[in-house]
C-alpha positions as CSV (number, residue, x, y, z in Angstrom):
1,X,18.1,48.2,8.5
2,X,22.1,48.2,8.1
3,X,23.3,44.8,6.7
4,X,27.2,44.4,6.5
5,X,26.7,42.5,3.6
6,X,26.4,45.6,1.4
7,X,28.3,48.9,2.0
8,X,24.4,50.9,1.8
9,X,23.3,49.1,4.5
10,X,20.6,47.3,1.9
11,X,19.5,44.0,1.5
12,X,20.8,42.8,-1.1
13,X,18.3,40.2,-1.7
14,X,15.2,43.1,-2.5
15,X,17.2,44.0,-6.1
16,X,18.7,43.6,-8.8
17,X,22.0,41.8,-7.6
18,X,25.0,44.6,-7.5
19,X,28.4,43.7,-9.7
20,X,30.9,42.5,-7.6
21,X,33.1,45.0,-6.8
22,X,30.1,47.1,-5.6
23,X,28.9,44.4,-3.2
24,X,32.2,43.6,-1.7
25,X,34.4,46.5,-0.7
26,X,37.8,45.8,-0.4
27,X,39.6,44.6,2.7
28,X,40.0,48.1,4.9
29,X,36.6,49.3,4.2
30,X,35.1,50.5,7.3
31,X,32.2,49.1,8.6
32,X,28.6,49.6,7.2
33,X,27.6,53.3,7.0
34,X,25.6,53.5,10.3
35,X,29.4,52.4,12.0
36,X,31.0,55.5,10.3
37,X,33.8,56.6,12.8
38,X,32.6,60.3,12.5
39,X,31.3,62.2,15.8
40,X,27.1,63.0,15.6
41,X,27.1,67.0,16.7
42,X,25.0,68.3,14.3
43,X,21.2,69.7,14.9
44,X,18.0,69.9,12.7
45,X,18.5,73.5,13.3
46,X,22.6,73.1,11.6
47,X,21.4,71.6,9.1
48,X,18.8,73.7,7.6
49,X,20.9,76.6,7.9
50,X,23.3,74.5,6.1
51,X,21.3,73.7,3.3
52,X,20.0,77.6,2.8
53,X,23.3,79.4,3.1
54,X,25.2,76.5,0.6
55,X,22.1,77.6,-1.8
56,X,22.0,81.3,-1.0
57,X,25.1,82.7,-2.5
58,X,27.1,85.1,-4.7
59,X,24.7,83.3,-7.5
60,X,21.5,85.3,-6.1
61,X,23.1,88.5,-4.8
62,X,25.1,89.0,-8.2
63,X,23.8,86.6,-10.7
64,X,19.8,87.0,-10.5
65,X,20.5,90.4,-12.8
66,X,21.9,88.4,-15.6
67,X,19.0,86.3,-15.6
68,X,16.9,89.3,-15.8
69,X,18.8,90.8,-18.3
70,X,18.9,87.1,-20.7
71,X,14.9,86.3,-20.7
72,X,13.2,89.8,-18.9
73,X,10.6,89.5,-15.9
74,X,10.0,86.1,-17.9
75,X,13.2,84.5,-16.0
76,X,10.6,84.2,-13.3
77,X,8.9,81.1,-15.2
78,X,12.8,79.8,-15.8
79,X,13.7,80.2,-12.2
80,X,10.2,78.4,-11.2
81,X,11.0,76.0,-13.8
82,X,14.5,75.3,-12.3
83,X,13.3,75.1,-8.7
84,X,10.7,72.4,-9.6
85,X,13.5,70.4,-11.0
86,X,15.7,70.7,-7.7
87,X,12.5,70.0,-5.5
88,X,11.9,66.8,-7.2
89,X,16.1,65.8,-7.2
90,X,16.1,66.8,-3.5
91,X,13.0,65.1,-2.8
92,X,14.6,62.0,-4.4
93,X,18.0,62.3,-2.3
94,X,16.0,62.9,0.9
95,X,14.2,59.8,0.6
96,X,17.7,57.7,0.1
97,X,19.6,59.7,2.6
98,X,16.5,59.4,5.2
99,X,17.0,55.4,5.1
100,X,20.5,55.2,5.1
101,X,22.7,58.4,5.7
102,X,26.3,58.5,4.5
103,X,28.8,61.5,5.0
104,X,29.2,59.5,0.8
105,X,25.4,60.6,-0.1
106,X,24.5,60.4,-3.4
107,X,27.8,58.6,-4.4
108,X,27.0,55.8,-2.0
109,X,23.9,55.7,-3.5
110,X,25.2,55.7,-6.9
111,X,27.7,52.9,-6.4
112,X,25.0,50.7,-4.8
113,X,22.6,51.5,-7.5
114,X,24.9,51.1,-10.7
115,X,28.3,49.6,-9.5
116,X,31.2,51.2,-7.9
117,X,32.1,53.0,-11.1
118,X,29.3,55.1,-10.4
119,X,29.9,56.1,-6.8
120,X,33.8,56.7,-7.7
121,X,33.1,58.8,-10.9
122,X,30.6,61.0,-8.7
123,X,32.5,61.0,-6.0
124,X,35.8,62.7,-7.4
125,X,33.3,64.7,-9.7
126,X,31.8,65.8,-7.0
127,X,35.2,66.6,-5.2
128,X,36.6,68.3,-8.2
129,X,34.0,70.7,-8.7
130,X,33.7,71.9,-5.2
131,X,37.4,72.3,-4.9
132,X,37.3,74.6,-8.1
133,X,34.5,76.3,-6.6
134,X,36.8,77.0,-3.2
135,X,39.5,78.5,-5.0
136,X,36.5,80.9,-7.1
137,X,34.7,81.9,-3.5
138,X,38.0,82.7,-1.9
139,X,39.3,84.6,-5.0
140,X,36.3,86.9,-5.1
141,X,36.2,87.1,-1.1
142,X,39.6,88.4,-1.2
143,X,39.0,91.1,-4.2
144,X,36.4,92.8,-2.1
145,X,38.3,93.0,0.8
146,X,41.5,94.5,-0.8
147,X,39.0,96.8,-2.1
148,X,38.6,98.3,1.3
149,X,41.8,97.9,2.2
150,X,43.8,98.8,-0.9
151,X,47.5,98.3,0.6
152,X,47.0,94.2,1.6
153,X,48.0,91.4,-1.2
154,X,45.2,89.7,-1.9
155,X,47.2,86.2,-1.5
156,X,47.6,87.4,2.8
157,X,43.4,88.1,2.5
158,X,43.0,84.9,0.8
159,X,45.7,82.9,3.4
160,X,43.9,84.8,6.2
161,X,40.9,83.5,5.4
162,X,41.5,79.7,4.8
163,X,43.5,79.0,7.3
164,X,40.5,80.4,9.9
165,X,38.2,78.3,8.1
166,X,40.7,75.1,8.3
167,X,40.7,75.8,12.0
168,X,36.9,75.9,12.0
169,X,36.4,72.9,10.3
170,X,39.1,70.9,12.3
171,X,37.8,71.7,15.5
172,X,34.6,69.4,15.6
173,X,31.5,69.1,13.3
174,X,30.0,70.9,16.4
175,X,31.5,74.0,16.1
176,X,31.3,74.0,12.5
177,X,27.3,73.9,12.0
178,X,27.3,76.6,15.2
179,X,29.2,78.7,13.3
180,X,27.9,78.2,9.9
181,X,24.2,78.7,11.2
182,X,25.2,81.8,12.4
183,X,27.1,82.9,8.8
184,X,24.1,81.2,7.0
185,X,21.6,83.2,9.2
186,X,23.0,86.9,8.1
187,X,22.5,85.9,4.3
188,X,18.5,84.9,5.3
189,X,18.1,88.0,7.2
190,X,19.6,90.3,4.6
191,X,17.2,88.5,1.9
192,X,14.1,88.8,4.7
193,X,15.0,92.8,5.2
194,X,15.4,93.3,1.1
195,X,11.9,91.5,0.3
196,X,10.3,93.8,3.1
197,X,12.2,97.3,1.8
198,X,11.6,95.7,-1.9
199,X,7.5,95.2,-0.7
200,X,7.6,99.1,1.0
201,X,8.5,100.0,-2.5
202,X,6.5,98.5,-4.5
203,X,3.4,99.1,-2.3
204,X,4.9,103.4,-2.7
205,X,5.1,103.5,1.3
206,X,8.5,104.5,1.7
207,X,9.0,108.2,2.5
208,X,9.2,109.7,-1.6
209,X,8.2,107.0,-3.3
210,X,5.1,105.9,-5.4
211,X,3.6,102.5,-6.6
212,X,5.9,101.3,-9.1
213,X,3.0,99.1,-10.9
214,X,3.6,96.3,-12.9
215,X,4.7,98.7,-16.2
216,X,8.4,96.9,-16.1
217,X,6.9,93.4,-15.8
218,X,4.0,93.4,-18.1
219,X,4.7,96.6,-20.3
220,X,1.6,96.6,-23.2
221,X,-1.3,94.5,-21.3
222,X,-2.3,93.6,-24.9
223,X,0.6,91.4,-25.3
224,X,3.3,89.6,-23.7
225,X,6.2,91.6,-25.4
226,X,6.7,93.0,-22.2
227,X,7.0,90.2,-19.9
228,X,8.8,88.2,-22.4
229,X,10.7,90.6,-24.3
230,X,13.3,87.7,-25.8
231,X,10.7,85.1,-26.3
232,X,11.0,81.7,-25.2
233,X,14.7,81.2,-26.8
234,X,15.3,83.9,-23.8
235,X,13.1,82.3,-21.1
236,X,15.3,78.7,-22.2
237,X,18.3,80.8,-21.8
238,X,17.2,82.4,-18.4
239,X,16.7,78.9,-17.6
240,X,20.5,77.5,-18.5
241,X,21.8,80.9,-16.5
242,X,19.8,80.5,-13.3
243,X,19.4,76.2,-13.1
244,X,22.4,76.3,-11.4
245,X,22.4,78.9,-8.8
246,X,20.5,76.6,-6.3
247,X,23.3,73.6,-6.4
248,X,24.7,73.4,-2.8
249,X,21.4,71.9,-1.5
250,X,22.9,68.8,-1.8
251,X,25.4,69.2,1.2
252,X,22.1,68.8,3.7
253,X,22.3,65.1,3.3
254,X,26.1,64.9,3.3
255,X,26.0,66.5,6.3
256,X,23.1,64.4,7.6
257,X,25.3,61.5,8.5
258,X,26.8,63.5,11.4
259,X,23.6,64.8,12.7
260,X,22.6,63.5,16.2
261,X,19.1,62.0,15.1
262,X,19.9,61.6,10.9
263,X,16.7,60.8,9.6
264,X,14.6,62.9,11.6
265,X,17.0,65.3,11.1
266,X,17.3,64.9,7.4
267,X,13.3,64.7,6.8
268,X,12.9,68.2,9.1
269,X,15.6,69.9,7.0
270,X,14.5,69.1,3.7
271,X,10.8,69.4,3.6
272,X,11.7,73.1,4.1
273,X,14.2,74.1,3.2
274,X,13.4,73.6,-0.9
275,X,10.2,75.5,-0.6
276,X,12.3,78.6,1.1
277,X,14.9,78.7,-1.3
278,X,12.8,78.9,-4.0
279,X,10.5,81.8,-2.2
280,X,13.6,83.9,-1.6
281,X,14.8,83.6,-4.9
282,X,11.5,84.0,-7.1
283,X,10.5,86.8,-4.3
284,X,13.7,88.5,-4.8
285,X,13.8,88.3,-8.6
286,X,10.1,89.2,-8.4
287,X,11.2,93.1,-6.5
288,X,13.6,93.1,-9.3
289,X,12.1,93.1,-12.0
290,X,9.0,95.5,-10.8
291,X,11.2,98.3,-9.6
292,X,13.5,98.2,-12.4
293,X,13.0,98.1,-16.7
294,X,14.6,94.7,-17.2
295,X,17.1,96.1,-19.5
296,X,18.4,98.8,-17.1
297,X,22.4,98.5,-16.8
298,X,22.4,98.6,-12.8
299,X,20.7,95.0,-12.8
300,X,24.3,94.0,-14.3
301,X,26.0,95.8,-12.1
302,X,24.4,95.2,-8.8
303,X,20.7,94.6,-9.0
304,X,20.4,94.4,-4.6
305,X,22.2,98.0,-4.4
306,X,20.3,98.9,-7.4
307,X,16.7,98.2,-5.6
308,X,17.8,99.6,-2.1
309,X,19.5,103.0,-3.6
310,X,15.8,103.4,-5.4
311,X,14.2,103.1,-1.5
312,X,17.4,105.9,-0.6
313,X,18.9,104.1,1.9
314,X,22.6,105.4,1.9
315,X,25.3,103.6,2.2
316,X,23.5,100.1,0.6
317,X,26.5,99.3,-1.9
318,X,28.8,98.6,1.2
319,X,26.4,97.1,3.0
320,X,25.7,94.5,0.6
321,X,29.8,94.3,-0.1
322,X,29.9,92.7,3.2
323,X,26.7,90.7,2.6
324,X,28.5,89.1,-0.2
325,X,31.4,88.4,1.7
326,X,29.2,86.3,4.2
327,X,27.9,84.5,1.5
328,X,31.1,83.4,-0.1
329,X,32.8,82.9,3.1
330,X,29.9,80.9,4.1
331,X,30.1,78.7,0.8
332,X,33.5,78.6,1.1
333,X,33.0,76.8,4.7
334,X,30.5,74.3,4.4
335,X,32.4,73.5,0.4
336,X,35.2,72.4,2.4
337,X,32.9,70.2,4.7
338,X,31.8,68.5,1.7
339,X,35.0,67.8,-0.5
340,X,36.3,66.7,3.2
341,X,33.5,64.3,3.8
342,X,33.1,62.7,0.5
343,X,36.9,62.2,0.4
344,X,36.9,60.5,3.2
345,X,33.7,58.1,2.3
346,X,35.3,57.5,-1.2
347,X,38.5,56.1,1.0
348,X,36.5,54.4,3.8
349,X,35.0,52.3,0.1
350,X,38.7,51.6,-1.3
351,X,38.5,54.4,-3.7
352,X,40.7,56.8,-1.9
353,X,43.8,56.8,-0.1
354,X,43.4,55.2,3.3
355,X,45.3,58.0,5.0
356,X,41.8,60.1,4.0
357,X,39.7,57.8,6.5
358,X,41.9,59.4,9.5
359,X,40.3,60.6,12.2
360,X,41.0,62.6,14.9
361,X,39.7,62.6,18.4
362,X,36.9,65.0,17.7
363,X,35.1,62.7,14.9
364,X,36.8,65.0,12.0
365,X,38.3,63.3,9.3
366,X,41.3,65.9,9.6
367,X,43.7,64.4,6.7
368,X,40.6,64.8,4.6
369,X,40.2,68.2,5.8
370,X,43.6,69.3,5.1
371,X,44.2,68.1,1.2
372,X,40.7,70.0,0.5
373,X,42.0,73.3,2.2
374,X,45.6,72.6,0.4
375,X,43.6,72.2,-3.1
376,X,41.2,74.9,-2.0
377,X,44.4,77.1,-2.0
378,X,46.6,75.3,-5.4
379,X,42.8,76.4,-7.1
380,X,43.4,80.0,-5.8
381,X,46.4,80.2,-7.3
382,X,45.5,79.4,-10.4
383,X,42.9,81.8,-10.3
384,X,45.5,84.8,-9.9
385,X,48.5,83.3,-12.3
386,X,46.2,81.9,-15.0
387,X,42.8,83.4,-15.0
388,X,41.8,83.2,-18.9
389,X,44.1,79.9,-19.2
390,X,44.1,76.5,-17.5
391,X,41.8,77.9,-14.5
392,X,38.9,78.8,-17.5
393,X,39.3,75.1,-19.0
394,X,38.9,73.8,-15.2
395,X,35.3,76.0,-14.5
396,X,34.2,75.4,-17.7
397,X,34.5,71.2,-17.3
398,X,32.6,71.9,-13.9
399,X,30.1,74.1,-15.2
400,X,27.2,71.6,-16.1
401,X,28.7,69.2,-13.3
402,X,25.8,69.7,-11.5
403,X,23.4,68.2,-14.5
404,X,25.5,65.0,-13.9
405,X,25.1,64.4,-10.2
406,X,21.3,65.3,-10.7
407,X,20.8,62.8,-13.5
408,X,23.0,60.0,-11.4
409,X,20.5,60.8,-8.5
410,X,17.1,60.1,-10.4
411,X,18.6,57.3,-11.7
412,X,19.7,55.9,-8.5
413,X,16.8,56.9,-6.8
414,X,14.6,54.8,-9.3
415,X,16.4,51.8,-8.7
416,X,17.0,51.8,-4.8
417,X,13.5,52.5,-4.1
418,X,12.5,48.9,-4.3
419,X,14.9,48.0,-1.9
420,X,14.2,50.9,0.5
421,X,10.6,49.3,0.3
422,X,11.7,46.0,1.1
423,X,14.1,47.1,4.0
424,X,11.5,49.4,5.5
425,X,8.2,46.6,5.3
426,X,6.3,48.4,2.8
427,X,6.5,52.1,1.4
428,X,3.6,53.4,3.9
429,X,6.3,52.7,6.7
430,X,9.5,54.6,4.7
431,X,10.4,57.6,6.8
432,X,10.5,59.8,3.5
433,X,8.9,58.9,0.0
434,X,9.3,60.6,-3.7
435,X,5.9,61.7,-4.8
436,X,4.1,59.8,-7.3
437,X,7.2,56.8,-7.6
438,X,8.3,56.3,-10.5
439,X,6.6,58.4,-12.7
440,X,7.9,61.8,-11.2
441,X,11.1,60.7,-11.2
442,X,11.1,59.7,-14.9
443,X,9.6,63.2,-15.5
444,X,12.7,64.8,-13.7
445,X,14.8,62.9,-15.6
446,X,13.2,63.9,-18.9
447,X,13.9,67.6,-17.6
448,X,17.3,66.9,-16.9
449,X,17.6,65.7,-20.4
450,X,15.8,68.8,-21.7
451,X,18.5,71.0,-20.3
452,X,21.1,69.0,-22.1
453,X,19.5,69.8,-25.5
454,X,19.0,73.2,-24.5
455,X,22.9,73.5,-23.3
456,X,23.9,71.8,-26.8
457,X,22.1,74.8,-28.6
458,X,23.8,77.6,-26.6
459,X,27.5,78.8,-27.6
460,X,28.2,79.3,-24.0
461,X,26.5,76.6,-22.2
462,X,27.6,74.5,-24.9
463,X,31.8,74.6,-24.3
464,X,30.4,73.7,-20.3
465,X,29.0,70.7,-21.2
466,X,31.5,69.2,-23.8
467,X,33.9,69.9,-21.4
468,X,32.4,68.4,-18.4
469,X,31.5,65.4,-20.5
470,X,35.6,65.2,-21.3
471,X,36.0,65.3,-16.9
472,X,33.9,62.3,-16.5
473,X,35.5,60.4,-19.3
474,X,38.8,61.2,-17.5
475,X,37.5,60.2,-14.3
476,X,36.0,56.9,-15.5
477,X,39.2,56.5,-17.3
478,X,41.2,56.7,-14.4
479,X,38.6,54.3,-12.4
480,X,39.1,52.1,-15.6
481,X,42.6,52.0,-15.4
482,X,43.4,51.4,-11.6
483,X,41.0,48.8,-11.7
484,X,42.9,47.0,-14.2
485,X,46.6,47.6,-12.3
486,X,44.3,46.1,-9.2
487,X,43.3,42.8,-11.0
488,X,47.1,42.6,-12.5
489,X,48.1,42.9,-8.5
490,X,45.7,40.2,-7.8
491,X,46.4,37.8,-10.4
């Protein structure tokens, strides 16, 4: 199905035609995207692991109180809400990344869709925000560990750290999903062994302990006060707090270029590994908010050591310390996979330096690996020497970055899929289809556009987007710009 007329490895011929520059890559662009130079080590097994861990971070084990806290047990509509929306955006992705993988995933896409604005503006956005969220992960990482060890800098933790995971990542996509299957795997079993203590508890089976009822969730059963203490202005603002917590998912089809079989691989990983995310999270939230009144302090605090020290298991603050740790050092990981793959597709299409499309014998594209460790660690620093300064303007522009890459998704999604028709024979033989094309993916785009209202009426949420739509002005500005010195070149 690869043409190397087209860098998607599409016919052009089954849609609308592409602009120019989106057609035609420039000279040095490698070869069509089933030729990428990059070595195939991955498993079905790596890559649902993968896609799990990225998910399954610091934003469940710490965040899920706030959302508590914001709507009540009612966050569990706004967390089944947001997971319907990532189901359908995933499910969309899969179906693009199952005909024609790319280590440039929805950035290809985008650029073949809309022009090569569009896979250049997603692409660096997409860069930017992970590279912001490195220098976050190995901040926190390294607070908690100079916790237990009060006498280390937290700039040697932090140094420790990213060099080991430079070393992983440079020494072959092989041993990188072995290892972060294994990093991905304690965060699943430490979810699995909390919703089994959290069900003991519940149920009153644990040695001490009595049902716990549904008093915290439902409160009066006459009314709804109890369940939904804030309303639905708090169940919208649950919504804005936890829509973002399952962004990392993404990473599965980034990844899937480098997998041994990619669309089998691709399909496998992602009719799964949706549905579990979202049963770990609603479960978890769910043993939450029936053990504990939904405006007790410790969900702030802590709200896994909170459940577990109500079971009386000693010592569960430290334990999930190091839980946590995993977490973040396994986000930190696979980020730096994907800012190092999408660099590296973004200057395999001419929108990158060419040194970025280097790679070494091992299929890792190590130059690419190396300026995303080097930013990883210029984003720590600004963490430590500006924390309420430049490094707040930098989170807050990639707060709602997510909302963007969704929305370029559905929209690219609803224009390839003629063409994926086309280059298959007929939808009945695509390997992976959207449900219900086009009128589910217009629906998930309405959503999308639901949370923007919702963002524009919240003070917080607010400043995100303003200041994420100011980063992809920038960012087309600059795409603007070089493509004007480019045609001045020419001319």
């Amino acid at each position: 199905m690869t043409n190397a007329s087209s860098p998607s490895g599409l016919p052009d011929s089954a849609s609308p035609s592409l602009p120019d520059d989106a057609a035609h890559p420039p000279a040095g662009a490698p070869e069509p995207l089933a030729h990428e130079p990059l070595a195939h080590g991955l498993r079905t097994r790596h890559l649902t692991m993968m896609g799990l861990g990225s998910a399954i971070g610091a934003g469940l084990f710490l965040g899920s109180g706030v959302g508590i806290a914001t709507a009540g047990p009612a966050v569990l509509v706004s967390y089944a809400v947001a997971g319907l929306l990532v189901i359908l955006v995933m499910r969309m992705l899969a179906e693009m990344a199952s005909a024609v993988p790319s280590s440039g995933s929805f950035s290809v896409y985008a650029e073949t869709a809309l022009g090569r604005w569009a896979g250049f503006t997603l692409g660096w956005l997409y860069w930017f925000t992970l590279i912001m969220v490195l220098g976050a992960e190995i901040t926190g990482v390294a607070q908690i560990v100079t916790g237990w060890a009060p006498g280390v800098p937290q700039w040697a933790v932090a140094l420790v750290f990213v060099t080991a995971f430079a070393v992983v990542n440079l020494w072959g996509v092989k041993h990188f999903g072995e290892f972060e299957f294994w990093f991905a795997l304690v965060k699943v079993a430490a979810i699995v062994v909390f919703l089994a203590i959290g069900v003991l508890l519940v149920l009153g089976w644990l040695p001490g302990t009595d049902p716990v009822g549904t008093t915290n969730i439902f409160g009066d059963p006459a009314s709804l006060a109890g369940f939904a203490p804030n309303g639905l202005p708090g169940i919208a603002a649950g919504l804005l707090v936890v829509v973002f917590a399952f962004g990392g998912i993404e990473i599965v089809t980034i990844a899937a270029a480098e997998a041994r079989e990619p669309q089998k691989a691709i399909v496998s990983a992602t009719r799964s590994i949706v549905w579990r995310i979202l049963f770990f999270y609603v479960g978890a939230v769910a043993i939450m908010a029936l053990v504990l009144p939904w405006d007790s302090p410790e969900l702030l605090s802590g709200p896994f050591v909170a459940v577990l020290d109500l079971a009386g298991l000693p010592g569960a603050a430290r334990v999930m310390e190091v839980v946590v740790v995993v977490a973040l050092l396994s986000a930190f990981n696979a980020n730096v996979y994907g800012t190092s793959r999408m660099a590296f597709s973004l200057a395999g299409r001419g929108d990158g330096h060419r040194a970025l499309t280097r790679v070494s014998p091992t299929g890792v594209p190590w130059v690419a690996v190396l300026l995303s460790v080097l930013f990883g660690l210029v984003s720590v620093g600004l963490n430590w020497l500006l924390p309420d300064q430049v490094l707040g303007i930098l989170l807050n522009a990639v707060g709602s970055a997510l909302l963007v890459i969704w929305v370029f998704i559905a929209v690219s999604q609803l224009r390839l899929r003629p063409r994926l028709e086309a280059a298959a024979g007929g939808a009945e033989k695509m390997t992976l289809r959207m449900w219900a094309y086009p009128w589910l993916t217009w629906a998930t785009l309405a959503g999308l556009a639901g949370l923007v209202v919702l963002m524009a009426f919240d003070d917080v949420a607010r400043v995100q987007l303003a200041s994420t739509v100011g980063l992809v002005a920038v960012i087309v500005a600059i795409y603007g710009v070089r493509s004007w010195v480019r045609g001045r070149r020419s001319a």
